[in-house]
Each structure stands twice: as C-alpha cells, then as structure tokens.
The first five atom37 places (N, CA, C, CB, O) and aatype in JSON, in Angstrom:
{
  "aatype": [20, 20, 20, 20, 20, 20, 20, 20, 20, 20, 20, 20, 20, 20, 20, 20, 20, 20, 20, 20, 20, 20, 20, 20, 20, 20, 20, 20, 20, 20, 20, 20, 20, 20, 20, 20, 20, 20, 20, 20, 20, 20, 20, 20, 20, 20, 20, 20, 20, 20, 20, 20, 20, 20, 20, 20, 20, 20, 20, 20, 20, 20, 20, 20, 20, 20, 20, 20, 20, 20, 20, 20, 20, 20],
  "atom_mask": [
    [1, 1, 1, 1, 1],
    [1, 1, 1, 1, 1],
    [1, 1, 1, 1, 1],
    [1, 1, 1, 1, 1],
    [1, 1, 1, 1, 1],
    [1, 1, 1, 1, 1],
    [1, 1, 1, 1, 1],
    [1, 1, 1, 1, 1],
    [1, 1, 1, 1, 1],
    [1, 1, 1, 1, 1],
    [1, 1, 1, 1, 1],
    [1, 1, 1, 1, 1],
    [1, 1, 1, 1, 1],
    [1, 1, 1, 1, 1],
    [1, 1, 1, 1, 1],
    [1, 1, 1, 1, 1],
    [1, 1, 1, 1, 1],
    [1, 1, 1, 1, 1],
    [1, 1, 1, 1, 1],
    [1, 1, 1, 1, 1],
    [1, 1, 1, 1, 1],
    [1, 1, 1, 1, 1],
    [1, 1, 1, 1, 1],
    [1, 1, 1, 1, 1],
    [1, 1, 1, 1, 1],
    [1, 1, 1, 1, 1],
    [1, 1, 1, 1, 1],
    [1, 1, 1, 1, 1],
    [1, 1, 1, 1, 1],
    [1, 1, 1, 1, 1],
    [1, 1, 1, 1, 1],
    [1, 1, 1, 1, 1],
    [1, 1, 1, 1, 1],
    [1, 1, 1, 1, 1],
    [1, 1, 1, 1, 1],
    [1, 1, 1, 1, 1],
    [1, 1, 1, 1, 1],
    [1, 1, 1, 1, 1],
    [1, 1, 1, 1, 1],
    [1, 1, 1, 1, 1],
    [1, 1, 1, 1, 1],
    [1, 1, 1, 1, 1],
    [1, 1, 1, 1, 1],
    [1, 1, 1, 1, 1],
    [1, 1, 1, 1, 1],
    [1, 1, 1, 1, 1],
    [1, 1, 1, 1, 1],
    [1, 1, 1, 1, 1],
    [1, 1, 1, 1, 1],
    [1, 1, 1, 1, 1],
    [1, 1, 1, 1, 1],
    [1, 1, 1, 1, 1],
    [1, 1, 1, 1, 1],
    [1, 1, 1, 1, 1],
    [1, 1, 1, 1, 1],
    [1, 1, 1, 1, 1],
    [1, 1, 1, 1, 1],
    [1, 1, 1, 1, 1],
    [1, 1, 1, 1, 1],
    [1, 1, 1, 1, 1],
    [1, 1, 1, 1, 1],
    [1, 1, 1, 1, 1],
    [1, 1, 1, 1, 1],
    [1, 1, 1, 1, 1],
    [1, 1, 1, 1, 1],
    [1, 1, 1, 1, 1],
    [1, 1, 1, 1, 1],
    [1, 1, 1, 1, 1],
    [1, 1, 1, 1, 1],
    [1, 1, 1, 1, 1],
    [1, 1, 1, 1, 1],
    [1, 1, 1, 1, 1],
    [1, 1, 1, 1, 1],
    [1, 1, 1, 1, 1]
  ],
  "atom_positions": [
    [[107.24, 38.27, 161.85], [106.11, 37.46, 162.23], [106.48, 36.35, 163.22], [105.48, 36.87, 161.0], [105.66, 35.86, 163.98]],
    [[107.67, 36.02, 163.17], [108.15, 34.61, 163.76], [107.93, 35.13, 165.34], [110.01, 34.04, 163.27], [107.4, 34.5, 166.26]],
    [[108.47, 36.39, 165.38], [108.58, 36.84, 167.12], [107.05, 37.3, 167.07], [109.94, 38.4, 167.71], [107.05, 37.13, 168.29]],
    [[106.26, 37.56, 166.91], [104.93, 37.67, 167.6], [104.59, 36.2, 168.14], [103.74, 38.25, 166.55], [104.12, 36.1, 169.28]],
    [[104.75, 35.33, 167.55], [104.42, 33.84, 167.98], [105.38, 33.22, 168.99], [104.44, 32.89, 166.72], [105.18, 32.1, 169.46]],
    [[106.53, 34.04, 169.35], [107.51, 33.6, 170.33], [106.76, 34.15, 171.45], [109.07, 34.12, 170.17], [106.26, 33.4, 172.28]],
    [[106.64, 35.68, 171.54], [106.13, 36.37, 172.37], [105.11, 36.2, 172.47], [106.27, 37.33, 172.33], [104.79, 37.08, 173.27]],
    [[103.94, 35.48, 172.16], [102.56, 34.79, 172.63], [103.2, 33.79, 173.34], [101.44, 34.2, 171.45], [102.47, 33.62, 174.32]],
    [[104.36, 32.84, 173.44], [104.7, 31.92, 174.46], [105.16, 32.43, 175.23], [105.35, 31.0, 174.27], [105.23, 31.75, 176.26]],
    [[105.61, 33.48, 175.3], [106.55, 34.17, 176.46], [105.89, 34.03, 177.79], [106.82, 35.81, 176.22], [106.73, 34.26, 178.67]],
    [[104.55, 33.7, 178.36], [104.47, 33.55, 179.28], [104.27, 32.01, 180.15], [103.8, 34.36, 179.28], [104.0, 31.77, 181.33]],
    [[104.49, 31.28, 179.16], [104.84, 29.89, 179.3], [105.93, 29.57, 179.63], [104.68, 29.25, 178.38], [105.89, 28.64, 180.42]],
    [[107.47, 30.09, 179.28], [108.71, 30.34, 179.63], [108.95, 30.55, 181.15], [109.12, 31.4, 178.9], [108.6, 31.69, 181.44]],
    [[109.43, 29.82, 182.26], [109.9, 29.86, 183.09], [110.47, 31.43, 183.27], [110.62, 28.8, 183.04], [110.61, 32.19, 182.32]],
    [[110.69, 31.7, 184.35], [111.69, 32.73, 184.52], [113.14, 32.47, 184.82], [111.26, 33.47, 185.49], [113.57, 33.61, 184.99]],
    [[114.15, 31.65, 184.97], [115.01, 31.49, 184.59], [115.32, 31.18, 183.18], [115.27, 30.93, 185.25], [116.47, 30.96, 182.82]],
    [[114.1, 31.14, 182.22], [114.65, 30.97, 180.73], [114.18, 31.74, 180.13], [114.49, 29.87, 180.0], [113.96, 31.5, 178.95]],
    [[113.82, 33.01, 180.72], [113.91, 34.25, 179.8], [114.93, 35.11, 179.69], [113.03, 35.02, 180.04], [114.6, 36.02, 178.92]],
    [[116.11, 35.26, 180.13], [117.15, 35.34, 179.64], [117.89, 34.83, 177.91], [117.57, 34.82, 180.63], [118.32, 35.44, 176.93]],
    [[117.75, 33.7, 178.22], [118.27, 33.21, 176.87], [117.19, 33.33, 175.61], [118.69, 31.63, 177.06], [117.47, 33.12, 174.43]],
    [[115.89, 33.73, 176.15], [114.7, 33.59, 175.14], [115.13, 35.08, 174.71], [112.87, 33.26, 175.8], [115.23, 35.27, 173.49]],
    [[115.28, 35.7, 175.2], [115.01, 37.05, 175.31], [116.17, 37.71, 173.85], [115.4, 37.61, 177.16], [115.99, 38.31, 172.79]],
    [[117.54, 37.07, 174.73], [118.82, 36.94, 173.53], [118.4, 36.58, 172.46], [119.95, 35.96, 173.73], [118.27, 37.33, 171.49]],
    [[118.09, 35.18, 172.51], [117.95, 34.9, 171.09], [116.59, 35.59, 170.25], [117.9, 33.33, 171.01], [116.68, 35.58, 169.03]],
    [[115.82, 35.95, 170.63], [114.85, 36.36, 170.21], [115.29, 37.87, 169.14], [113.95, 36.49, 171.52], [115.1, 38.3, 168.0]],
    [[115.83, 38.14, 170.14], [116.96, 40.23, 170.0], [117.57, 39.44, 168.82], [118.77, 41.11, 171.84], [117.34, 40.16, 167.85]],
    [[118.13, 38.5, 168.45], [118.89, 38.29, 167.44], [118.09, 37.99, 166.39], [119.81, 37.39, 167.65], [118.44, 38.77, 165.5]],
    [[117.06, 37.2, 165.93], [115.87, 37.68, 165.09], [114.89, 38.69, 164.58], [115.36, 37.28, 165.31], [114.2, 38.65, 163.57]],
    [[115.01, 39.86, 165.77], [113.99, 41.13, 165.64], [114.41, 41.93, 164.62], [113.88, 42.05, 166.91], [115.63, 42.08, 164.55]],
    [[113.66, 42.54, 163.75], [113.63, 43.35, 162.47], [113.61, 44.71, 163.72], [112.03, 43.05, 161.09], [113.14, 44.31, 164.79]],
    [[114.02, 46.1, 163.73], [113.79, 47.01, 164.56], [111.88, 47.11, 165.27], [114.37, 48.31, 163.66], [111.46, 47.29, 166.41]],
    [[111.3, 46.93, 164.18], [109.39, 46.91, 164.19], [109.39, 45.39, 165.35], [108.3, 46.45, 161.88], [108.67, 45.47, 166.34]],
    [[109.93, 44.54, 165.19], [109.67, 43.35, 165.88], [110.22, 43.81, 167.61], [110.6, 41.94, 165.03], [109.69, 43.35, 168.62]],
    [[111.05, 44.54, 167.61], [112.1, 45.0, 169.04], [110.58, 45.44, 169.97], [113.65, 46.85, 168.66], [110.74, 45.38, 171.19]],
    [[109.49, 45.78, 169.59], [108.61, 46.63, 170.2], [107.42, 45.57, 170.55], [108.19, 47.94, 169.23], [106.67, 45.92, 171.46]],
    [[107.14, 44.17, 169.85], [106.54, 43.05, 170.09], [107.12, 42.76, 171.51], [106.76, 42.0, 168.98], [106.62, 42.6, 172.62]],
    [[108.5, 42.75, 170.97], [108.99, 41.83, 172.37], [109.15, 42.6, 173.76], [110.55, 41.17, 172.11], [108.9, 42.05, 174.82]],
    [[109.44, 43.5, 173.69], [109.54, 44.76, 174.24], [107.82, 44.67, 175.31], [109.71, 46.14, 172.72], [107.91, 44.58, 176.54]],
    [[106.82, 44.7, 174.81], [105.87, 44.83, 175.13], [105.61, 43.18, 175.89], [105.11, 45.42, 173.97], [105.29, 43.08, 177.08]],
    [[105.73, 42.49, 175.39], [105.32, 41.08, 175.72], [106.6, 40.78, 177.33], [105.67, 39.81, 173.93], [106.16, 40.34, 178.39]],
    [[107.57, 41.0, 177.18], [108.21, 40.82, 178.31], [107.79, 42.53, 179.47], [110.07, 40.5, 177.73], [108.16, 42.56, 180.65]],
    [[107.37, 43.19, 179.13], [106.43, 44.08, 179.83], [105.42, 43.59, 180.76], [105.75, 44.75, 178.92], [105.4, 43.8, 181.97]],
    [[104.27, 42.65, 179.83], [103.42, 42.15, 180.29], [103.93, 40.93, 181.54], [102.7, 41.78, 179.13], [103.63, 40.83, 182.73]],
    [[104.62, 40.27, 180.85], [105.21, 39.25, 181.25], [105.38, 39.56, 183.31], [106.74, 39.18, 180.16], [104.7, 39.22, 184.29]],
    [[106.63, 40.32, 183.11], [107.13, 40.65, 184.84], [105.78, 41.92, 184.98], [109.4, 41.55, 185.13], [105.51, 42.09, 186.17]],
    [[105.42, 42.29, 184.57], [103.86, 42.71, 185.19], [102.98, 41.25, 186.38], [102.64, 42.96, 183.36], [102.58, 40.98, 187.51]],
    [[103.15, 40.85, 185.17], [102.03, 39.37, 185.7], [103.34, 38.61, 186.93], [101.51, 37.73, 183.7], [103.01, 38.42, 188.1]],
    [[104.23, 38.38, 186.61], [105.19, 38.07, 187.63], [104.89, 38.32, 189.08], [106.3, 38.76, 187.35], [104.59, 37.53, 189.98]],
    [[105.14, 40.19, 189.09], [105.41, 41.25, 189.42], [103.83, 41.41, 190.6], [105.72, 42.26, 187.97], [103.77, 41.88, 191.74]],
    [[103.01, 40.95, 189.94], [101.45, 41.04, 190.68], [101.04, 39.77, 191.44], [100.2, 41.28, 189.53], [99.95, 39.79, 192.01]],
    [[101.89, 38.54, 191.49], [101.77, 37.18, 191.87], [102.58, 37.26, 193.13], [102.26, 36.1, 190.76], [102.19, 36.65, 194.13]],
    [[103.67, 37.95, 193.14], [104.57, 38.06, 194.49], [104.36, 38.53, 195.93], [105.46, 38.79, 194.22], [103.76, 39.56, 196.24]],
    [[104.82, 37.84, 196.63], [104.45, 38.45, 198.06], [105.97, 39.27, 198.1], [104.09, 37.07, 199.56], [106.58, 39.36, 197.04]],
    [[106.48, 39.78, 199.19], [107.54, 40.73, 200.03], [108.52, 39.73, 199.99], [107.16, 41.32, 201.68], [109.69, 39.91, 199.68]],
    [[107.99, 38.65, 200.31], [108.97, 37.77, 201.21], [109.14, 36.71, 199.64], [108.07, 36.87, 203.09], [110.16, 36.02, 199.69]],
    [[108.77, 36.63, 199.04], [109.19, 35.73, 197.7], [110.75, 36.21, 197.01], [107.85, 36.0, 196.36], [111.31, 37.31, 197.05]],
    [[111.12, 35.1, 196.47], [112.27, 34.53, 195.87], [112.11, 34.4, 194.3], [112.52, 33.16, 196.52], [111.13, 33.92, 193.75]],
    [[113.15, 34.88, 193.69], [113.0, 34.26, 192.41], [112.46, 33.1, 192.12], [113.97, 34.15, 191.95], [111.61, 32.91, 191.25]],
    [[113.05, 32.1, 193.04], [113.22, 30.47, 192.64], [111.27, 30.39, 193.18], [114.91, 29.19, 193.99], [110.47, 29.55, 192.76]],
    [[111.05, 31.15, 193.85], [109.37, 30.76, 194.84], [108.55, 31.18, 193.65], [108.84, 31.94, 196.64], [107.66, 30.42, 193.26]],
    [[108.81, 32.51, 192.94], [108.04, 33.27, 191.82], [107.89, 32.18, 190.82], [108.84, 34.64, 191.16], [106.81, 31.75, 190.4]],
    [[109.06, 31.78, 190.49], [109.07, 30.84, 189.15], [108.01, 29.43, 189.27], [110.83, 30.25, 188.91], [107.3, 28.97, 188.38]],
    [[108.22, 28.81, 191.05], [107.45, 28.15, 191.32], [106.0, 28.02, 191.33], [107.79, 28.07, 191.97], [105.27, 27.07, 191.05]],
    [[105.68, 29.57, 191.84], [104.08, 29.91, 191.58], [103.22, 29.94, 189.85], [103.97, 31.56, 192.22], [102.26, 29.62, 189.15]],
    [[104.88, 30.81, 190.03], [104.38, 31.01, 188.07], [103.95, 29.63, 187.12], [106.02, 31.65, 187.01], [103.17, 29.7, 186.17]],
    [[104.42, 28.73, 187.46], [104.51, 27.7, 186.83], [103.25, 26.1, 187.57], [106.27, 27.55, 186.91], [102.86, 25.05, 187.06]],
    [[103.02, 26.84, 189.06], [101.68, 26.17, 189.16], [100.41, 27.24, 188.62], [101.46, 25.71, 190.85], [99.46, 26.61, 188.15]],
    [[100.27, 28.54, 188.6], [98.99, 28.89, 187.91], [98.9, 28.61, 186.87], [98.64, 29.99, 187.84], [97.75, 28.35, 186.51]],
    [[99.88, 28.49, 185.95], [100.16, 27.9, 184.13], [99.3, 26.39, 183.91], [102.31, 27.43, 183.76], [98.51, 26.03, 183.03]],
    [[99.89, 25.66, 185.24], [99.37, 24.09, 184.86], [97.89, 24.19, 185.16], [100.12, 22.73, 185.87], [97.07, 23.55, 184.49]],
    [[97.46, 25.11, 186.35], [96.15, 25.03, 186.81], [95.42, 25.51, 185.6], [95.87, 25.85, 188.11], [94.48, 24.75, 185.38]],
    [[95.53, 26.77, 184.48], [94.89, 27.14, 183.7], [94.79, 25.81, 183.01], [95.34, 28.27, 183.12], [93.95, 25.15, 183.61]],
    [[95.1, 25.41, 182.41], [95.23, 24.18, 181.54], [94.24, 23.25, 182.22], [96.79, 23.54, 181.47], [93.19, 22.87, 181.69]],
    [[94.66, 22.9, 183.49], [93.72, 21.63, 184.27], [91.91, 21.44, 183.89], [93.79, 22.06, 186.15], [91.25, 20.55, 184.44]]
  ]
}
C-alpha cells in the first residue's frame, strides 16, 4: 500500500530524482507492488516524453516539467 501512495507522487518528483525514488522504492515492493511502480513510472516519461521538443535537454525537460506542476497548482 505504501508504494501506491509513492507512485501517486511520482509525478511531482523532478527527473533527476527519479533515480533514487525509483531504488528505493524497488527496495520496498512486495513482487504485486513491482507492477504499481512499473506502471506509474510508465506514465510518468510518457507525460515527460509528450512535453519535449527535438531540441530539449534533460536539464530543459525537468525545467518544463516542473513549471506545468506549479502552474496546475496556481
């Protein structure tokens, strides 16, 4: 249960800190939980993945990613 509620934040997470979310997360998953997360970081670089131009950068993605986040909120 704990990782369904991680993976509902997962898209709040920067993309340089899904790496370490990702680890530690794998170290909590029951095998049934591997398929939560599995799916949620799916979605995740989907939504990434559909925000990018040709010419974007990790560091530019993370930047965008993280102004549509604040704008939802605004």
């Amino acid at each position: 249960m704990v990782i369904t509620v991680f993976c509902t934040k997962l898209q709040d997470i920067p993309l340089d800190e899904v790496p370490p979310f990702v680890h530690q997360s794998l170290r909590l998953c029951t095998h049934q939980d591997n398929k939560y997360l599995l799916e949620a970081l799916r979605k995740y670089f989907t939504l990434r993945f559909l925000q990018t131009e040709s010419t974007d950068t990790f560091e530019s993605i993370g930047k965008k990613t993280k102004a549509i986040i604040l704008n939802l909120f605004v």
